[in-house]
LUMLUMDREN-2810 file (N, C-alpha, C; in Angstrom, 1 decimal):
<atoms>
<atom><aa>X</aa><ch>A</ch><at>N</at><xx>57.2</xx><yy>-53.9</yy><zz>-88.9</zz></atom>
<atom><aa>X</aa><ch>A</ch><at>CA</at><xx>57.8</xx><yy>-52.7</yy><zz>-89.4</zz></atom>
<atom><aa>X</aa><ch>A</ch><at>C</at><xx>58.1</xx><yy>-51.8</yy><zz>-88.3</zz></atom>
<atom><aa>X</aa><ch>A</ch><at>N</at><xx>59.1</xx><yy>-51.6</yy><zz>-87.9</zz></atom>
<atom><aa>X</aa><ch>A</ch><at>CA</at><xx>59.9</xx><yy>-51.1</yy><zz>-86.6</zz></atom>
<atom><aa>X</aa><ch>A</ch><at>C</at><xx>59.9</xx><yy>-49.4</yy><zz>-86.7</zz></atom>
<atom><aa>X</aa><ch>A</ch><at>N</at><xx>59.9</xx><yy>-49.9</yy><zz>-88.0</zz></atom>
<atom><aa>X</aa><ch>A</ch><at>CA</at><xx>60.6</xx><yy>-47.9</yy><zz>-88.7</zz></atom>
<atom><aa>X</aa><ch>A</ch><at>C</at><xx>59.1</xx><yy>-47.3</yy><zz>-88.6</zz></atom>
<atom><aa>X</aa><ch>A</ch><at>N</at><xx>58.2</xx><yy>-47.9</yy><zz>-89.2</zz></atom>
<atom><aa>X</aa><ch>A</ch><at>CA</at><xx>56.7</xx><yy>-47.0</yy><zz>-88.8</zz></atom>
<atom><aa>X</aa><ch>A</ch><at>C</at><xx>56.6</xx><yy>-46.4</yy><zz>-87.8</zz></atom>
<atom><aa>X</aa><ch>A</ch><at>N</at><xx>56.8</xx><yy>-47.1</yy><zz>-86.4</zz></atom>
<atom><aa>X</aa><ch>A</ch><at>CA</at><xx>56.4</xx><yy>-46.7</yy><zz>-85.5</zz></atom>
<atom><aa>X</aa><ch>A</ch><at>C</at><xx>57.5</xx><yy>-45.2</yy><zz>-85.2</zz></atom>
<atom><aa>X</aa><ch>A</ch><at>N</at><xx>59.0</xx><yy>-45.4</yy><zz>-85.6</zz></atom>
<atom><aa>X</aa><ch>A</ch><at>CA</at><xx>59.7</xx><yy>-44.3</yy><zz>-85.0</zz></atom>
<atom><aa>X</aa><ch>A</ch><at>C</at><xx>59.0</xx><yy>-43.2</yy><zz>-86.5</zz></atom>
<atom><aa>X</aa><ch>A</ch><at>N</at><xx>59.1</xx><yy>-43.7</yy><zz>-87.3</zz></atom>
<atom><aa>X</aa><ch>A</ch><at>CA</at><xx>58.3</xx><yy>-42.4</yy><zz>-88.0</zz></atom>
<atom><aa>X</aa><ch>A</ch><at>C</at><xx>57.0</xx><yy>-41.7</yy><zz>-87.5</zz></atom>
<atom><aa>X</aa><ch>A</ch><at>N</at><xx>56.3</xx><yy>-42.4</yy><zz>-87.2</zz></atom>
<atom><aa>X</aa><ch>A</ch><at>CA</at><xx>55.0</xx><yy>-42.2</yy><zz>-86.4</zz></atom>
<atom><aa>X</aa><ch>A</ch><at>C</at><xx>55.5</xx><yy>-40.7</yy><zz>-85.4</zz></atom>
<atom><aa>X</aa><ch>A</ch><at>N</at><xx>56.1</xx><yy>-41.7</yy><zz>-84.4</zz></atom>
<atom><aa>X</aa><ch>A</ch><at>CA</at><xx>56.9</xx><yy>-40.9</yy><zz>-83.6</zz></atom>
<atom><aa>X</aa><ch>A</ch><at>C</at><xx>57.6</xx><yy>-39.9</yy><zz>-83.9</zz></atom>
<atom><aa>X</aa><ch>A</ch><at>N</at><xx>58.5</xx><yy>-39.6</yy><zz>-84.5</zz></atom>
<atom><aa>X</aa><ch>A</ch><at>CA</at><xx>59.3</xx><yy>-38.5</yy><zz>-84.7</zz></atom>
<atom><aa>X</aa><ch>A</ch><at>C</at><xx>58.0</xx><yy>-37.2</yy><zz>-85.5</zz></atom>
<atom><aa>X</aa><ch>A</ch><at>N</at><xx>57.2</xx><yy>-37.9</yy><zz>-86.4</zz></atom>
<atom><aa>X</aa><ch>A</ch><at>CA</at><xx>56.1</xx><yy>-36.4</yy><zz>-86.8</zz></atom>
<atom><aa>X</aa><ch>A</ch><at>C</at><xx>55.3</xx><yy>-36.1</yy><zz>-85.4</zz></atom>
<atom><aa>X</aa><ch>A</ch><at>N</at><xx>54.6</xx><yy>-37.0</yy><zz>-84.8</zz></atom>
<atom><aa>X</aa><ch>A</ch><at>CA</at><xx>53.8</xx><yy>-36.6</yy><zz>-83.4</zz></atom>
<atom><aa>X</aa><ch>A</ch><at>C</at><xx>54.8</xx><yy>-35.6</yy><zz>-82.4</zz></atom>
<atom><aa>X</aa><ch>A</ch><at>N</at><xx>55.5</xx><yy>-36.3</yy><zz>-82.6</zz></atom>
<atom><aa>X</aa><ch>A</ch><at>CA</at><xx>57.1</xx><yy>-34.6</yy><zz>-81.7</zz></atom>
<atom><aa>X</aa><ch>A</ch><at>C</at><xx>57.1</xx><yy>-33.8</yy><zz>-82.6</zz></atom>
<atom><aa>X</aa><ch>A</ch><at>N</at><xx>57.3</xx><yy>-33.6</yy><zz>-84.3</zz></atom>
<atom><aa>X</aa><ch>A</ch><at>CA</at><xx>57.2</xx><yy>-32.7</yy><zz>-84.7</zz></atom>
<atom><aa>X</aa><ch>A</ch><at>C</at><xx>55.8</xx><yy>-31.6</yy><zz>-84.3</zz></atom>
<atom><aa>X</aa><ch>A</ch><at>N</at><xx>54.8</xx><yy>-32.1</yy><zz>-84.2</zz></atom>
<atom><aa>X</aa><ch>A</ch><at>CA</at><xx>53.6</xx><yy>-31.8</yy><zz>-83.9</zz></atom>
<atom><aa>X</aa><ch>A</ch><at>C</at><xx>53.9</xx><yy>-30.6</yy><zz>-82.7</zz></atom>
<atom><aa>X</aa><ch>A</ch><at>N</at><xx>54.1</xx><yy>-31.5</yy><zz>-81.9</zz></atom>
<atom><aa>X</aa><ch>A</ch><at>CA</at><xx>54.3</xx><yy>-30.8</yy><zz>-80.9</zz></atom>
<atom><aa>X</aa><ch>A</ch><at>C</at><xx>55.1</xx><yy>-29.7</yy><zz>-80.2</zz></atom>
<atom><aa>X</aa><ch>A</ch><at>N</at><xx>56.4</xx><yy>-29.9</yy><zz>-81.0</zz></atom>
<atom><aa>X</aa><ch>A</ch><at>CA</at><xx>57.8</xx><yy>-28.7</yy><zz>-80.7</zz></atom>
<atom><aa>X</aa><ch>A</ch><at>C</at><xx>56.4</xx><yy>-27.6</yy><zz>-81.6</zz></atom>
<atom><aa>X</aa><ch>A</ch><at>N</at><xx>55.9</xx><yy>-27.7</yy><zz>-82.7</zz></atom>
<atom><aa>X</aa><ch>A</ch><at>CA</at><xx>55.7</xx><yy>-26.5</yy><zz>-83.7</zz></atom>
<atom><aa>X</aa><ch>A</ch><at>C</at><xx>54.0</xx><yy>-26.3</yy><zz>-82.7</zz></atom>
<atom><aa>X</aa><ch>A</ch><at>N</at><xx>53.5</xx><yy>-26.8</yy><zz>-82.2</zz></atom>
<atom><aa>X</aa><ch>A</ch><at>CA</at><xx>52.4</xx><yy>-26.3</yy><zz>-81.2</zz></atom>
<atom><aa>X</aa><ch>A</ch><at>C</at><xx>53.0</xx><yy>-25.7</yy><zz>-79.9</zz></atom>
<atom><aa>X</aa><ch>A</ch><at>N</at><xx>54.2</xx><yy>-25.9</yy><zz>-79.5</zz></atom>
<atom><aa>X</aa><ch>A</ch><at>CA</at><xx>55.1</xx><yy>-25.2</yy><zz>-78.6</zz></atom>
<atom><aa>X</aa><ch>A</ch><at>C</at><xx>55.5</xx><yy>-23.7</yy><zz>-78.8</zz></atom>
<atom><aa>X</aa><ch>A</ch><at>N</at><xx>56.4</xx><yy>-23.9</yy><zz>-80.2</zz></atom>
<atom><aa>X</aa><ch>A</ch><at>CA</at><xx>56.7</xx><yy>-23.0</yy><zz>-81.1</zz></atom>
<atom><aa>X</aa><ch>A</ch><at>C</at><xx>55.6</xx><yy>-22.1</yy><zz>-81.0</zz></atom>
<atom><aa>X</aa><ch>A</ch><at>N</at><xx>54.4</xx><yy>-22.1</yy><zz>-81.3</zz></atom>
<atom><aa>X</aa><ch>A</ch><at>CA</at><xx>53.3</xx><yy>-21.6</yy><zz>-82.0</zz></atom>
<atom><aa>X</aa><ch>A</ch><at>C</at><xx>53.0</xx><yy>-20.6</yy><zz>-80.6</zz></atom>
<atom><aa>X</aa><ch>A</ch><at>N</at><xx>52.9</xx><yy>-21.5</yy><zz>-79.8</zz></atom>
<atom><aa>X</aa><ch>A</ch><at>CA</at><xx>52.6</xx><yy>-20.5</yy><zz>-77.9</zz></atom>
<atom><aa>X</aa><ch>A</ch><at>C</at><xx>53.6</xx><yy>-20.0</yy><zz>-78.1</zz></atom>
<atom><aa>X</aa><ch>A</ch><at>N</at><xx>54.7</xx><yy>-20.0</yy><zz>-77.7</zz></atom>
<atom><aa>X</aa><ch>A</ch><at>CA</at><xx>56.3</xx><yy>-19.0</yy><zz>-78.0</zz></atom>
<atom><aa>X</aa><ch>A</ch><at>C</at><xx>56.1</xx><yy>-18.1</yy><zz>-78.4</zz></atom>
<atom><aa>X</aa><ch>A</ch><at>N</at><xx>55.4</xx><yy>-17.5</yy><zz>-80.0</zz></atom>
<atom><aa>X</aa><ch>A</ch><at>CA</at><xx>55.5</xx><yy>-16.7</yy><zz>-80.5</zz></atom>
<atom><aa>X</aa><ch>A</ch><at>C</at><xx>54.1</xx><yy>-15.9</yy><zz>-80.0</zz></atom>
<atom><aa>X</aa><ch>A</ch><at>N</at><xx>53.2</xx><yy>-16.7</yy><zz>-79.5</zz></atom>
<atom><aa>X</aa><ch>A</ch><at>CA</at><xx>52.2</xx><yy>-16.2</yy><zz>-79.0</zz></atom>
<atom><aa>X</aa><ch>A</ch><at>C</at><xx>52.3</xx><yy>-14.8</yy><zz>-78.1</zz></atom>
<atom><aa>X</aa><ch>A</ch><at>N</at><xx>53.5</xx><yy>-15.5</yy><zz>-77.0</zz></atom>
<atom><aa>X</aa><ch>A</ch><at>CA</at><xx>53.8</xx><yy>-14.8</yy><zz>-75.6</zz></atom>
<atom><aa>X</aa><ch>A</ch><at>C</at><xx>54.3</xx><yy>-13.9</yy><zz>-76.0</zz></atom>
<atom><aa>X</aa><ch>A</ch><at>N</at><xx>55.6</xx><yy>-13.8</yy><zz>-77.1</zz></atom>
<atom><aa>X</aa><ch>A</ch><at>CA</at><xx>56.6</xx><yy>-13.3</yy><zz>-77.2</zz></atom>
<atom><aa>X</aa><ch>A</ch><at>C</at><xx>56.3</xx><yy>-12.3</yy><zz>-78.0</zz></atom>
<atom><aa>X</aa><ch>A</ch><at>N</at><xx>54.9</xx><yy>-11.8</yy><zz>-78.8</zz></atom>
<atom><aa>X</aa><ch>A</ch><at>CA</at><xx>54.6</xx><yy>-11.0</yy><zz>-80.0</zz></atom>
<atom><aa>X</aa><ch>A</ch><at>C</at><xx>53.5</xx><yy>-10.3</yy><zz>-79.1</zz></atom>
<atom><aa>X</aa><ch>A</ch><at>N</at><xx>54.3</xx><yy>-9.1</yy><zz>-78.7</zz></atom>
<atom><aa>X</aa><ch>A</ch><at>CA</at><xx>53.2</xx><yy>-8.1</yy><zz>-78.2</zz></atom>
<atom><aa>X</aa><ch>A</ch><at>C</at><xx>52.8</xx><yy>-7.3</yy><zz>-78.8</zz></atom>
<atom><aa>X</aa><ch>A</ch><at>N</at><xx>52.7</xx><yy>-6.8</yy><zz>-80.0</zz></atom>
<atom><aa>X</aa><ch>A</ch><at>CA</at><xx>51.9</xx><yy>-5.7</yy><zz>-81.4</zz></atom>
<atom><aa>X</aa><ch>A</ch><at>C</at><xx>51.4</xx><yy>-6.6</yy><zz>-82.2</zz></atom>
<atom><aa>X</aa><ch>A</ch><at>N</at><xx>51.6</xx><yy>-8.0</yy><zz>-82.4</zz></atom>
<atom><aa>X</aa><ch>A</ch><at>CA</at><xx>50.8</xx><yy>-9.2</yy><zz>-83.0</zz></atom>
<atom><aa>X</aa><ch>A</ch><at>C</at><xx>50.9</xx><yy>-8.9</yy><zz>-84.6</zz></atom>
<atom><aa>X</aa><ch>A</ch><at>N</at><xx>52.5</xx><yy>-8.2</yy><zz>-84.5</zz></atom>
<atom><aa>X</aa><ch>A</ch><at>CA</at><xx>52.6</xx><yy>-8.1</yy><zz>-86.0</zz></atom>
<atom><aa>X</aa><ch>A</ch><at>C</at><xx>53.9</xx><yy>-9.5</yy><zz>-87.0</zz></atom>
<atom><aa>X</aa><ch>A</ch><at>N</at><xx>53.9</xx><yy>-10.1</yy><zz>-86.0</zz></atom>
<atom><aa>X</aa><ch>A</ch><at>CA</at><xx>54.3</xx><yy>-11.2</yy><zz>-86.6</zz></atom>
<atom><aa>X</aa><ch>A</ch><at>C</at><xx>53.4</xx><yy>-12.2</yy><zz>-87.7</zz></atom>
<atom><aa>X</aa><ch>A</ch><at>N</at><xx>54.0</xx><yy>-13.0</yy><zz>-88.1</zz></atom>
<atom><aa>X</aa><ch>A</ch><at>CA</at><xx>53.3</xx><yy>-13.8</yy><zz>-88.7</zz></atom>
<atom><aa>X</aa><ch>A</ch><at>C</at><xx>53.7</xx><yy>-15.0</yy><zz>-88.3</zz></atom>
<atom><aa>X</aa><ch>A</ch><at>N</at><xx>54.8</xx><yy>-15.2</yy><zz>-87.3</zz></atom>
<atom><aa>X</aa><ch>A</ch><at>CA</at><xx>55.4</xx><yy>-16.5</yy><zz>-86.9</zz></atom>
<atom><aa>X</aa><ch>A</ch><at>C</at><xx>54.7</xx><yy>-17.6</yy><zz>-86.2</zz></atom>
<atom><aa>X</aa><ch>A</ch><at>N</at><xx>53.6</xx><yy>-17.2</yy><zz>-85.4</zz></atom>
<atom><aa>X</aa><ch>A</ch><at>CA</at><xx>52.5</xx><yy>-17.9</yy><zz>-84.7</zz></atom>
<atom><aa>X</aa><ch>A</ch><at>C</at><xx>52.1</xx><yy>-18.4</yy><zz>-86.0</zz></atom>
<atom><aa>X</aa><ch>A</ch><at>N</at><xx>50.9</xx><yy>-17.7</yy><zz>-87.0</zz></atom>
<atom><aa>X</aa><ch>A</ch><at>CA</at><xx>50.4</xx><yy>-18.6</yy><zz>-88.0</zz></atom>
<atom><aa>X</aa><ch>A</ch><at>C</at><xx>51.2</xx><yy>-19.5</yy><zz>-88.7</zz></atom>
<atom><aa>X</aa><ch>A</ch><at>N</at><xx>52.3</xx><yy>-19.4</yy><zz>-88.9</zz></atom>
<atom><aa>X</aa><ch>A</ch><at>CA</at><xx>53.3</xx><yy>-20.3</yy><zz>-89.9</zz></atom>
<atom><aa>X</aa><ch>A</ch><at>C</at><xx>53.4</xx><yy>-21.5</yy><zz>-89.0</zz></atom>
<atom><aa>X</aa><ch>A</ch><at>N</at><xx>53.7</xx><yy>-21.5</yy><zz>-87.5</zz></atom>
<atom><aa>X</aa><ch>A</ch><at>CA</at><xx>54.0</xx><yy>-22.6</yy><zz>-86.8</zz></atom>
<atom><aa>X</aa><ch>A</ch><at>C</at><xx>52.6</xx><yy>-23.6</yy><zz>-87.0</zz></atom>
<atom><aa>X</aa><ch>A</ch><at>N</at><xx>51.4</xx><yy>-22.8</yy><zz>-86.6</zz></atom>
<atom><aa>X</aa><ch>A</ch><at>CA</at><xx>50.5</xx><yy>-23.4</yy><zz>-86.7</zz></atom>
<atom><aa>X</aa><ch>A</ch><at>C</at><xx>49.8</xx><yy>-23.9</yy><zz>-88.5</zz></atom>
<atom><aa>X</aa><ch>A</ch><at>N</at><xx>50.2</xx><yy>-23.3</yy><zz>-89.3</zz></atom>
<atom><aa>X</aa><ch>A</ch><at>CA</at><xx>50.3</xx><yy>-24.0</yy><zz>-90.6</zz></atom>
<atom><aa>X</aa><ch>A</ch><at>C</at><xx>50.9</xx><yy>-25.3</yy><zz>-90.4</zz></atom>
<atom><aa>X</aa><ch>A</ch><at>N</at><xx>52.1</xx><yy>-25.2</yy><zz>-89.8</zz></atom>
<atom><aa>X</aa><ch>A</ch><at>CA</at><xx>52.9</xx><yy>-26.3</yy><zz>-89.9</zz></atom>
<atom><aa>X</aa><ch>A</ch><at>C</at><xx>52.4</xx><yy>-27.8</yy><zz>-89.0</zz></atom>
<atom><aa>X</aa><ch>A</ch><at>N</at><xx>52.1</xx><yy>-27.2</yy><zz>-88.2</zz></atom>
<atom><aa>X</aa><ch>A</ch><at>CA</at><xx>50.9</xx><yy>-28.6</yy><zz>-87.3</zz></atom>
<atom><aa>X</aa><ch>A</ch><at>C</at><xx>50.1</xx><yy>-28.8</yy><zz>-87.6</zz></atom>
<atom><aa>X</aa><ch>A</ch><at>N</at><xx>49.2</xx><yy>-27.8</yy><zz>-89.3</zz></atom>
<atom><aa>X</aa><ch>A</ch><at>CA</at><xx>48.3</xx><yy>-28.7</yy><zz>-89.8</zz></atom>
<atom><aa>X</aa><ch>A</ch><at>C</at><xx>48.4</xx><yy>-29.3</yy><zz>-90.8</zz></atom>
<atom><aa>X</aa><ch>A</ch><at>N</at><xx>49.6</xx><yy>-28.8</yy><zz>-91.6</zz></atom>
<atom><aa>X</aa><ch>A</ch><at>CA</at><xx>50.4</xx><yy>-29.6</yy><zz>-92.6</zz></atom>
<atom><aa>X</aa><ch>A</ch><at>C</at><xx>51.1</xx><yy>-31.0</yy><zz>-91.8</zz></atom>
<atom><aa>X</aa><ch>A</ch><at>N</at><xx>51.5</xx><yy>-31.0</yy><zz>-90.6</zz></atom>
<atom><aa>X</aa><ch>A</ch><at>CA</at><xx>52.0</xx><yy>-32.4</yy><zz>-90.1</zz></atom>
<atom><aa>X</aa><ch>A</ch><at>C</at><xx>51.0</xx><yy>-33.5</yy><zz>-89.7</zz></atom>
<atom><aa>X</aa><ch>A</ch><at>N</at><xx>50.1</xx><yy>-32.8</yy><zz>-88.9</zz></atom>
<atom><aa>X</aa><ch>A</ch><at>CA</at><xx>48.9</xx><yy>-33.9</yy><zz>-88.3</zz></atom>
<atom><aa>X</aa><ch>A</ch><at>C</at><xx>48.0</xx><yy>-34.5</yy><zz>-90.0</zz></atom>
<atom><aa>X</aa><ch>A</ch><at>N</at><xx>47.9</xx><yy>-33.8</yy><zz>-90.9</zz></atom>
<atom><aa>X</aa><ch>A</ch><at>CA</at><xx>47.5</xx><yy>-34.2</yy><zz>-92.2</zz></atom>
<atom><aa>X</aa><ch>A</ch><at>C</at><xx>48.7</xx><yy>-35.6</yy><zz>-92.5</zz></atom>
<atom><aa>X</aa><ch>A</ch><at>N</at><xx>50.0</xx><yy>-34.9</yy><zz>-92.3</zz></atom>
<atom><aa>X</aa><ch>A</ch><at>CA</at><xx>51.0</xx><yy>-36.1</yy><zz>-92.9</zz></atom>
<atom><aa>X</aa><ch>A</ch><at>C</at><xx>51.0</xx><yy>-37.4</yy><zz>-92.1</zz></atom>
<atom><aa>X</aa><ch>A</ch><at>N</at><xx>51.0</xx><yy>-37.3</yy><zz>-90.5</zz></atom>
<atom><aa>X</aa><ch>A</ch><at>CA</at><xx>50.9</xx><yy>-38.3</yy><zz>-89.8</zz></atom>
<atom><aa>X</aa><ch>A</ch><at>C</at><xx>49.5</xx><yy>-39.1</yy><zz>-90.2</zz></atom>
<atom><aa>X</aa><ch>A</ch><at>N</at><xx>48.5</xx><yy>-38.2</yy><zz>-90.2</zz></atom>
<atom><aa>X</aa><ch>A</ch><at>CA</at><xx>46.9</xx><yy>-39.4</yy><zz>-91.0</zz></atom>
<atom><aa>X</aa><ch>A</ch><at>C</at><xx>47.0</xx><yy>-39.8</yy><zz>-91.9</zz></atom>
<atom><aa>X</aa><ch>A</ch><at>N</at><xx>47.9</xx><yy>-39.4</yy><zz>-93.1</zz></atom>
<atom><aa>X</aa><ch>A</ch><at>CA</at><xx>47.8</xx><yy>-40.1</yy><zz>-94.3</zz></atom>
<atom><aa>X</aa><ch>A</ch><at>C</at><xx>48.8</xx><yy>-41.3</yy><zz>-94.2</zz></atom>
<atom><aa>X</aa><ch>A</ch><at>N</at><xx>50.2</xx><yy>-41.0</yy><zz>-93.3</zz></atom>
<atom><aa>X</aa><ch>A</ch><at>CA</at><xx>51.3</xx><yy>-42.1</yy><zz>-93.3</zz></atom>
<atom><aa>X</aa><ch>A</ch><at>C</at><xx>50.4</xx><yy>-43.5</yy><zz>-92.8</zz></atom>
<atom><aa>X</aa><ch>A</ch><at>N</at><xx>49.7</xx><yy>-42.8</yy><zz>-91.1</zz></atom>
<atom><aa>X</aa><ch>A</ch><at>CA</at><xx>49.1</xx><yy>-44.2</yy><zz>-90.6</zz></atom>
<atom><aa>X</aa><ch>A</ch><at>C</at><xx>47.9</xx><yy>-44.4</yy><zz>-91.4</zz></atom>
<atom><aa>X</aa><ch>A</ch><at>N</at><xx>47.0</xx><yy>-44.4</yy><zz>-92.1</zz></atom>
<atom><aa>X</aa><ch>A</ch><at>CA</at><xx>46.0</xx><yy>-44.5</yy><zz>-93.4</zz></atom>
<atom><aa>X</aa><ch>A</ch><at>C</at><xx>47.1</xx><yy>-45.5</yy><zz>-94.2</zz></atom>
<atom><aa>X</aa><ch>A</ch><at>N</at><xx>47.5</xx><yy>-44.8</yy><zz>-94.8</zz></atom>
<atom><aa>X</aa><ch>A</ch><at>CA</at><xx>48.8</xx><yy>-46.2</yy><zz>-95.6</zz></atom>
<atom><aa>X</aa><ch>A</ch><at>C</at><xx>49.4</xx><yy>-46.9</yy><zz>-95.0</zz></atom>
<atom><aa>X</aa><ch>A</ch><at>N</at><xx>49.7</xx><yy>-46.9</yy><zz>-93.8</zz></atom>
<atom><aa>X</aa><ch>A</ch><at>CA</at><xx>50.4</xx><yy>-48.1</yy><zz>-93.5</zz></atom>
<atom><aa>X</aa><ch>A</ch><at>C</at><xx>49.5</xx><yy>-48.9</yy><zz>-93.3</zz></atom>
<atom><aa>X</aa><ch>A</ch><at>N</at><xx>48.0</xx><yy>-48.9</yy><zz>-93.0</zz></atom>
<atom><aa>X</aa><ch>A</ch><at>CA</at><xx>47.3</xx><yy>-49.8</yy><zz>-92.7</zz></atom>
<atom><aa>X</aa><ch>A</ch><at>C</at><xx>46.3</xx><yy>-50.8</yy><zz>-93.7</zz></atom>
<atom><aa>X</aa><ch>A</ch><at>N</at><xx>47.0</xx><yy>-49.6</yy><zz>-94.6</zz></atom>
<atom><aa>X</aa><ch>A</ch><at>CA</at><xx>45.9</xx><yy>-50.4</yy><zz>-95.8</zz></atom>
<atom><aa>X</aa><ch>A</ch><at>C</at><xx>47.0</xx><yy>-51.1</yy><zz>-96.5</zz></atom>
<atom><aa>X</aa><ch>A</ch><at>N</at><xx>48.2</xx><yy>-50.7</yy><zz>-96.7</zz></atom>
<atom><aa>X</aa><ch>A</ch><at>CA</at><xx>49.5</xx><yy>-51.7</yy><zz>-96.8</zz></atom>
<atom><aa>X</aa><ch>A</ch><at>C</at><xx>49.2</xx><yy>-52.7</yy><zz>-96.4</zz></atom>
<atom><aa>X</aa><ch>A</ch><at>N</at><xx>48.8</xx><yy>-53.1</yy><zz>-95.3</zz></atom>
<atom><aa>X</aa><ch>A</ch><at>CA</at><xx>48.8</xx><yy>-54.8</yy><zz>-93.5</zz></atom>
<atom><aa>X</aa><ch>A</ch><at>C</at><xx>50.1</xx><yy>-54.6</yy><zz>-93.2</zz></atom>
<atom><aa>X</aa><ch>A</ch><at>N</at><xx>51.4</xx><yy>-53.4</yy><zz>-92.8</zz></atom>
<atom><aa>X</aa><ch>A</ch><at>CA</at><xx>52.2</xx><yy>-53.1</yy><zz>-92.1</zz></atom>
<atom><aa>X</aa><ch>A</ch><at>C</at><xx>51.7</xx><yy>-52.9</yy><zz>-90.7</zz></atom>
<atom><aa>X</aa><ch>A</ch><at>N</at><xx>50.7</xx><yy>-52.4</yy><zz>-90.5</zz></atom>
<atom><aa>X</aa><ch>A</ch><at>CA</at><xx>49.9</xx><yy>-52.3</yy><zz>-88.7</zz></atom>
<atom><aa>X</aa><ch>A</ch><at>C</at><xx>48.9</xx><yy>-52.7</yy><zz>-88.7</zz></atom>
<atom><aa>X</aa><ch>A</ch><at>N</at><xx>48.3</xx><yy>-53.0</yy><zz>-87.6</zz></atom>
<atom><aa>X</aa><ch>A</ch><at>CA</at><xx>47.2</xx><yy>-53.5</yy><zz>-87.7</zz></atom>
<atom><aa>X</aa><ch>A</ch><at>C</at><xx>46.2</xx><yy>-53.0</yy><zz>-86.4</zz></atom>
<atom><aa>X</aa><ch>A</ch><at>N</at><xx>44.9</xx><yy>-52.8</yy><zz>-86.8</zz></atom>
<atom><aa>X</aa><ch>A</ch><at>CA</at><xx>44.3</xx><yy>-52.1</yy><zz>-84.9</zz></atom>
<atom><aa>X</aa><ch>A</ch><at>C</at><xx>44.1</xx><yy>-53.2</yy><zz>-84.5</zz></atom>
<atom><aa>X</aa><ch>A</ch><at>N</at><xx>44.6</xx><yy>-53.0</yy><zz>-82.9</zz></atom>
<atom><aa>X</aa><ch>A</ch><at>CA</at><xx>44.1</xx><yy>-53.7</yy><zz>-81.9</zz></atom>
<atom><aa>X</aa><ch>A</ch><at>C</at><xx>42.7</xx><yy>-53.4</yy><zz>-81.2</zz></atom>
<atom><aa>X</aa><ch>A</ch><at>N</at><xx>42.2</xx><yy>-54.4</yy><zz>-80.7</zz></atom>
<atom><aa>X</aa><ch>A</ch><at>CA</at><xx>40.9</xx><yy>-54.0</yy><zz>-79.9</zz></atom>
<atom><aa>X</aa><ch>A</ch><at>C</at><xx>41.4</xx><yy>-53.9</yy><zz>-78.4</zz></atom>
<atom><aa>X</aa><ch>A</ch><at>N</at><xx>40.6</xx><yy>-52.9</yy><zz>-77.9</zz></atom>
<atom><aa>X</aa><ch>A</ch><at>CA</at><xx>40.6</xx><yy>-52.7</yy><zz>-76.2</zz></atom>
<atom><aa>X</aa><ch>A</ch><at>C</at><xx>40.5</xx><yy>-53.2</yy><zz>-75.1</zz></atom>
<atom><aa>X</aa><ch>A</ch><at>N</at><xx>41.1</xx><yy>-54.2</yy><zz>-74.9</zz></atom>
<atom><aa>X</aa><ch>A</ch><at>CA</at><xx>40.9</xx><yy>-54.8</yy><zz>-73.7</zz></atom>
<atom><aa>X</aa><ch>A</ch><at>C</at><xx>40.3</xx><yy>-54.5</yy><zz>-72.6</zz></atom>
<atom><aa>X</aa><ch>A</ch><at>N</at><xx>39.4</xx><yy>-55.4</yy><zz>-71.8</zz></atom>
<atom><aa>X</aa><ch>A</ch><at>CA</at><xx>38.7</xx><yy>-54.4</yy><zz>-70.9</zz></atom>
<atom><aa>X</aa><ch>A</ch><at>C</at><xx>39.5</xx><yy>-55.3</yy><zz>-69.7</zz></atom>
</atoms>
């Protein structure tokens, strides 16, 4: 399943631009009367939830499978 992995991928970036986002508004809100920081960071815990539950299901699907560590 090829598409997993770019889905995988594309939420882990999402993750990331909106933990970017989230410093952005950080720097950029000097009276801290925004609310745009919290919303970004809602949104990275609403995503990292989505990415656990997608890879959770795909694995209980047998679409992935864990590897062990090679030493």
């Amino acid at each position: 399943m090829p598409w997993v992995k770019w889905l995988v991928l594309i939420i882990f970036f999402a993750i990331v631009l909106s933990l970017a986002s989230a410093m952005l508004h950080l720097v950029h809100d000097y009276r801290g009367e925004s609310k745009r920081m919290v919303r970004a960071l809602t949104w990275r815990i609403g995503l990292s939830i989505t990415l656990f539950i997608v890879l959770w299901a795909t694995w209980k699907l047998g679409w992935i499978e864990p590897r062990g560590m090679k030493s």
